[in-house]
Every structure is written in C-alpha cells, then in structure tokens.
N, C-alpha and C positions, 0 to 999 in steps of 0.2 A: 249421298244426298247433301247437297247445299243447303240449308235454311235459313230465309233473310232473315236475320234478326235484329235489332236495333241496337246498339251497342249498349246503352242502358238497362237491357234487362240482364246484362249478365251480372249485375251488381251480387244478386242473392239469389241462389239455388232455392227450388221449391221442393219441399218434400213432400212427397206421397206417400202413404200409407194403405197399401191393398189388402185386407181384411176378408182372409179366406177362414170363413165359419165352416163347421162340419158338414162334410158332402157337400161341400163347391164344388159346381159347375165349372170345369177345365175351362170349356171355350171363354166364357163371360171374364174368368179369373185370367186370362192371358191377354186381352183388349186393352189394360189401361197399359203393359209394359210395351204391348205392341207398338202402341201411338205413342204415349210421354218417355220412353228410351230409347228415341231417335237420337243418330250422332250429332251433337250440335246446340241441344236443347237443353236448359239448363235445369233438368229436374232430375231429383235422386229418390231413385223409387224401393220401397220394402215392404214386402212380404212378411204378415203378418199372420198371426192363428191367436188363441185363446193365451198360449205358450207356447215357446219356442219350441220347434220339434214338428213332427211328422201331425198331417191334416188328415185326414179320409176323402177321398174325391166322390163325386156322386156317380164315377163307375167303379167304386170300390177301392182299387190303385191311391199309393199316399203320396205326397208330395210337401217336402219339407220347408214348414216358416222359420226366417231367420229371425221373428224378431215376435214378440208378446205384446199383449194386450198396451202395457205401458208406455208402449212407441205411439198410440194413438193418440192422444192427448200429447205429444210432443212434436206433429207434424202440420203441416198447414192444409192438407187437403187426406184427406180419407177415403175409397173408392171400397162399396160392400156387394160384391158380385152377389150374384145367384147361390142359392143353396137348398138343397130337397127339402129340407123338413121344416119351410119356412109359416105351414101353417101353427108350429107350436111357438113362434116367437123368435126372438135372439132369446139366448142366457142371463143370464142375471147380472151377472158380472161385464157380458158384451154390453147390455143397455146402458150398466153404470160409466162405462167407459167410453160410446158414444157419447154419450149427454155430459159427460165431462168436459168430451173434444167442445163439441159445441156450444159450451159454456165458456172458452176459452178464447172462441173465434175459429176454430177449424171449419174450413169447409169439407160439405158430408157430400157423397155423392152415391147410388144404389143403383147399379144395373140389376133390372128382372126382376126377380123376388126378392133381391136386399133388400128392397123398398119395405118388408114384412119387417126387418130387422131395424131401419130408421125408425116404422111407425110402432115398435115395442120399446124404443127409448122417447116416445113422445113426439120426436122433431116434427113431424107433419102433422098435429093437432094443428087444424085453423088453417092447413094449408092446402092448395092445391098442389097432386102430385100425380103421379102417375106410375105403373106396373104392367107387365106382360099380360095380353087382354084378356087371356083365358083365366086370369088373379083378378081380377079386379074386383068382381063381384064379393069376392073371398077377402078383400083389400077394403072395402066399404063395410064389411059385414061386421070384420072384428075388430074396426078400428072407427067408426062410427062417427069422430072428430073429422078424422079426414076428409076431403073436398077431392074424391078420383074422378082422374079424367081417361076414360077407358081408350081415347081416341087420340092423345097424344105420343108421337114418338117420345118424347122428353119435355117435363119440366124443370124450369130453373127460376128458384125461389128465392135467386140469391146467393144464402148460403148455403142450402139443403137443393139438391137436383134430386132425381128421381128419373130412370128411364124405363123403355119396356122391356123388350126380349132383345138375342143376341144382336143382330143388325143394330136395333138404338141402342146397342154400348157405344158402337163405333161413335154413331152419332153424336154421343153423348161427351165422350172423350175430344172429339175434334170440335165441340164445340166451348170445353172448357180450354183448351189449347187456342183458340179465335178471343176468347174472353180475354186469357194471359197476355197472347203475344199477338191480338190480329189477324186479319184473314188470309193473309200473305204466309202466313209460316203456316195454318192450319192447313190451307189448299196444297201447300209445298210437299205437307206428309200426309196428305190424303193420296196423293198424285203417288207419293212412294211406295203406301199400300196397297193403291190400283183400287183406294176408295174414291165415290164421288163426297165431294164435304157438301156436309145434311146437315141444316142447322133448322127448329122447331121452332113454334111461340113460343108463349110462355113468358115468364118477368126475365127474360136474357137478357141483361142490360145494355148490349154491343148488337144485339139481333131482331130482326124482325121475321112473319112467318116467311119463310123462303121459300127458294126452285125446290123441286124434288128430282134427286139428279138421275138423269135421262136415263141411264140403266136400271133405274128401278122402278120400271112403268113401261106399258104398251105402247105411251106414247113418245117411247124414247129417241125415235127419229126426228122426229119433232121437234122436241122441247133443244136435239143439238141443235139442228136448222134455224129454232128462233135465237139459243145461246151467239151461235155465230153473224147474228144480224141485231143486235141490240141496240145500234146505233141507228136503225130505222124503223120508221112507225108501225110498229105490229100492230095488229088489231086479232080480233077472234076469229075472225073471218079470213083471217090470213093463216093464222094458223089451225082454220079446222081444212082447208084446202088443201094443206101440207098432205093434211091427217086422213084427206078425202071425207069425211063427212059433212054431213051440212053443219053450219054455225051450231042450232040448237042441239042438235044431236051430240056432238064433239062437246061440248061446253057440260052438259049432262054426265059423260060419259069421262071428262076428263075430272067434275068434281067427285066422282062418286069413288074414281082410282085413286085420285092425288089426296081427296081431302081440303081442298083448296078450290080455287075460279083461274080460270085459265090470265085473266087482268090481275087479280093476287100474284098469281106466281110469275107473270112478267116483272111487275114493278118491283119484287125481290129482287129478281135475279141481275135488275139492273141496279139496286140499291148494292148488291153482293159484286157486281164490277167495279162499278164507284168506288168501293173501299179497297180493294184491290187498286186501284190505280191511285187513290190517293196513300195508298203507303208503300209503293213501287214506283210511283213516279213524282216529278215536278209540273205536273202539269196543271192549269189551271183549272180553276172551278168551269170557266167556261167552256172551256174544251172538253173535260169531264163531263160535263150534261151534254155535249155534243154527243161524246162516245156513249153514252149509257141511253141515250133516248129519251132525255129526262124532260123534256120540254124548255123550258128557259132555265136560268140559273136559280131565280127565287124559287120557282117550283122544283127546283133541285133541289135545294137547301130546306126546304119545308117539308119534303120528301124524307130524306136523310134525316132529319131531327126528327119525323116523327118513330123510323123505323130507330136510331140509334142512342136515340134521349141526349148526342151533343150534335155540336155542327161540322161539318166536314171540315175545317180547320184546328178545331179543337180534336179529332177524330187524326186528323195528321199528323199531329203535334204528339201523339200518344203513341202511334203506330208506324209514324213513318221511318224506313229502314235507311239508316245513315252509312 
C-alpha cells in the first residue's frame, strides 16, 4: 500500500499505547495495530498490560504485553479495548495512570467497554461519550457524571473518544488517522482493509455527521449510485427511485437504518469528496463545488466551514499531499 502523506508529517513519530486490561477482547485489542501499523505511517505502536508479561484474554488464551503501566503516561495517544469484567471498573493503579496520561496531554481513546475504564479514572465526567448499546444503560448507571449517547457510533471529545462495539473500533481508528493525517490517507487504508471510512458526529474537529458507507446498509446500492453522481443534483426523490420506494417511504426507512436524513448524508458525502480532492489535488475551489455538487463556491465554502470549523484553503494547507 502507497499512503499519500504530506511530507511534513513525517517530522515526529506518534506513539501509541494499546492498554490491554484483564480479559481483553482479542478482536477490539487487534483494530488499532490493524489500522495505525500500516507500512508507511508514521506511528510506533505498544502493547501494554498492568505489567509487562502475559494478559488473560476474555477466551481464556494469554497474550504477551511488552511494555507496563509506565509506558502510558509517556505516549501521545492511548487506545483501551474492551474487556469482561468492565462492570467492576479499571484497577486502581490503571485509573492512576489514565488520569496521569491525561493530565499530561495524552490523548485517551476506548473502543466498547474501555469506555467503563475512561469513566473509572473520571475523564468523561461533564462529558459526552459513548459505549456498546447493550452498556449504556450500565454506563449512565454507575457513572451518573456522564452525558451517554446510546446512539452514537463514536464520540470525539477532543482529547478523550469513546466508541461502541467491535465495527466503531474501526471507525474510531480511521477516524483518528483522518484527524492526524487527513481523509486522503484514512480512505487509502480503509481501502487496504476492504473497510468503508465511517466517520460519526460528535466534537471531531475535521468531521462532520457523514455517509454511512454503502455496505453497511440495505440501502447500499444506492448510497454507491448517489456516491458515483455527486456532481449532480440529487435530490430524495432521486434517490428513493434508485431504491424503488416512494420519496416518503424511502426517507422514513432510510433514517430509521442510517440514523441520519437521506439530504444529511448527501451533503457529507460531498463535504468527504471535497476534502479528498483538496488534498489530492490542485484543483480549484470552483471546480471543486462543481465536482462535489456543492451549489456555488460561497455555498461551498459555508458548507465546509460549517462541517470542518476551517476553510477549504486552510484545510489544504494542513492536508494537502506534496
């Protein structure tokens, strides 16, 4: 795999820190090296336990950390899979060393039940976050600060994320990889692991609510058929035709699967070409609103800032692959 990257970011490697607590979840603990130890990417990832040495997995099977509690608080980003017995908390000593990180500036991130383990060192008091939906109730219960959102793939707080079950790891990963380095290199190793890139609300500082990518939906002929025409004016009714339904029917049936309005998840998806082609190509703004369907340039540009909080020029300037 090629991965456009801008030559600037290779300045400083990011370190990771994947923080496998007792009876981790295999799949959820193997997502972030899936995605962030692609050839090309500039992050150095480790495997972490309470102490260095053998984990228990939650099918019993161990799997050895290289590296201890101590490595947390010395890395810039921290990932807390899943883990069984997240109804009694993280440890004592795991909370002190969370909230150490994040006293520091670490960025925290929790696929599934790690979220149990963020909200035992405090980090999502006052916050919106999110858990696997069948936790959530369990997630509000004993953490009573927190602000759950039973209905989000993933939250991003900033510095603390939070996602749900195994699928929004992926999500969750490839959208912290969009944050680092742009849509350009997240789609590049989405595309590598035969994922579509899912990017959620939330406070994601580079994202807005997006597509939900065509294979993860009924209406996944579709959403490619509108993918491949975005440079002309869809409407609902265009695409409940696709879908054979009538407008209301289709529109009903697509927010109830997606989560979203069939007009939300168009103007993502053209917001999510836009940035793709302003950090893949030289093209202008106005040609850009041509290709994406964006109506005129201003309404381009109004568009864009509202989904990415800068302007498509300042968004190119950050991203674009030299």
């Amino acid at each position: 795999m090629t991965v456009p990257m801008a030559s600037e970011q290779f300045v400083r490697r990011h370190r990771i820190a994947v923080l496998a607590l007792d009876r981790v979840l295999p799949m959820e603990l193997g997502i972030p090296f899936h995605i962030f130890d692609q050839p090309g990417l500039p992050y150095d990832l480790m495997l972490c336990g309470r102490t260095a040495g053998p984990v228990e997995t939650y099918n019993g099977w161990p799997l050895i950390a290289t590296h201890g509690l101590n490595t947390v608080s010395a890395v810039d980003t921290v990932i807390v899979p899943a883990f069984r017995d997240y109804l009694d908390g993280a440890p004592d000593d795991v909370v002190a060393a969370l909230a150490q990180a994040h006293r520091h500036g670490t960025r925290i991130a929790s696929i599934c039940t790690g979220a149990f383990a963020l909200a035992s060192a405090g980090l999502l008091d006052g916050r919106r976050a999110t858990t696997h939906w069948r936790h959530t109730d369990d997630l509000a219960r004993l953490h009573p600060k927190v602000e759950v959102d039973p209905d989000a793939l993933y939250v991003d707080a900033g510095d603390v994320i939070t996602s749900a079950g195994v699928a929004s790891g992926i999500d969750l990963c490839l959208h912290l990889l969009r944050r680092d380095h742009g849509a350009a290199v997240a789609n590049a190793v989405a595309r590598e692991i035969v994922a579509a890139p899912h990017r959620d609300g939330g406070q994601a500082q580079f994202i807005a609510r997006p597509p939900v990518p065509p294979n993860r939906t009924g209406f996944g002929a579709t959403l490619e058929w509108a993918l491949n025409r975005l440079d002309q004016p869809l409407t609902v009714a265009d695409l409940a035709a696709h879908a054979r339904f009538s407008p209301r029917t289709f529109a009903r049936a697509f927010a109830a699967e997606t989560g979203t309005t069939p007009i939300k998840w168009l103007n993502a998806a053209r917001i999510d070409r836009a940035r793709e082609l302003l950090e893949t190509t030289d093209a202008g703004v106005d040609h850009i609103t041509q290709l994406c369907g964006l109506g005129t340039p201003a309404n381009f540009r109004q568009h864009f800032r509202r989904a990415t909080g800068i302007t498509p020029s300042e968004y190119r300037r950050m991203f674009a692959v030299t």
